[in-house]
Residue, then its C-alpha position, 0 to 999 in steps of 0.5 A: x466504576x467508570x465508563x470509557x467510551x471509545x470513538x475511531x480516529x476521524x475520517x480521511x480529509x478530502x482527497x487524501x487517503x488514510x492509513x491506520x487509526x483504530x477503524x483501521x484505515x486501509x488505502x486501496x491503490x490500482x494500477x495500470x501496468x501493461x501485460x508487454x511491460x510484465x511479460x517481456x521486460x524484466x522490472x529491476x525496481x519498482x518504487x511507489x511515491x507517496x507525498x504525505x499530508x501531515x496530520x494535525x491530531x499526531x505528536x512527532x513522536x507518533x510514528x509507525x510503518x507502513x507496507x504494501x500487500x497484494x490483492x488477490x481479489x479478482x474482478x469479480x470484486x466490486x466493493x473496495x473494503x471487500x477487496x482491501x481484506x483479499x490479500x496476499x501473504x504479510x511481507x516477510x512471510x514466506x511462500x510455498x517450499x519456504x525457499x524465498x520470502x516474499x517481502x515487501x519493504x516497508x516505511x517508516x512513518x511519522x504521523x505529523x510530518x509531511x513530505x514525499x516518501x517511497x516504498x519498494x514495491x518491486x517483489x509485489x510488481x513481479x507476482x503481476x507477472x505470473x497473474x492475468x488482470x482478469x484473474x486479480x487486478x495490479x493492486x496493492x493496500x497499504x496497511x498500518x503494522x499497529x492496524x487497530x492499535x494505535x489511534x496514530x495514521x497517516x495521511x498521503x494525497x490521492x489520486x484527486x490532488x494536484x499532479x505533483x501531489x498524486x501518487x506515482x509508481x515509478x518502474x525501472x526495467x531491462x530487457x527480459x531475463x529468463x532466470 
């Protein structure tokens, strides 16, 4: 007989933010996009710029993906861990009729390496279009597809880093197309 006792991966490093681990680390991102950008523009592409930290505790091959999800939560809800678990469908599932599948891309991530990196946010930024801020705000989670698996996360700058380190959502649009 043995015992094995089983701790989480340790916590995020000031002014970062983490995501995976074995608690399951989930970076909850805001955004301030404005409802004349939704409604009378058409976005082409919408690309999140991440600048990753590295992670000493992580090998090179540690290595897992990183998505985005939607928050559904509405402002009504005022804890973040609360909101982060309302979310919208995983990407690749499909929606309604089964018509279209709502996908989000997702990232390739090596746990101790650093450097910028860009998820394609736009298919998330086009359902903003048909919700009022009041009803759900522009949010989205990037979570970890080995969440609670693997003691593996990565570690990116937050919004309390220095300005070239913070993360930036980057929109391309056109004037509006009605399909």
């Amino acid at each position: 007989d043995f015992m094995v006792a089983i701790t989480g991966t340790p916590g995020a490093v000031p002014a970062s933010l983490a995501v995976g681990g074995v608690s399951a680390w989930r970076a909850y991102l805001r955004f301030d996009v404005s409802p004349t950008l939704l409604r009378q523009w058409t976005v082409v592409r919408a690309t999140l710029l991440l600048t990753q930290r590295p992670n000493a505790g992580a090998t090179a091959r540690d290595t897992f993906y990183v998505y985005p999800q939607v928050v559904l939560a509405g402002s009504a809800v005022t804890d973040l861990a609360r909101a982060a678990s309302l979310l919208g469908p995983k990407p690749g599932t499909f929606v309604g009729t089964g018509l279209s599948p709502l996908a989000a891309d997702s990232v390739r991530i090596a746990a101790a390496d650093s450097g910028v990196r860009s998820v394609e946010l736009v298919r998330l930024v086009t359902q903003w279009r048909n919700r009022a801020d009041t009803l759900a705000p522009r949010a989205i989670v990037l979570r970890s597809d080995r969440e609670g698996m693997a003691a593996i996360e990565a570690l990116f700058h937050s919004a309390d880093a220095a300005p070239e380190l913070r993360p930036q959502l980057r929109v391309s649009y056109v004037p509006g197309i009605n399909f």
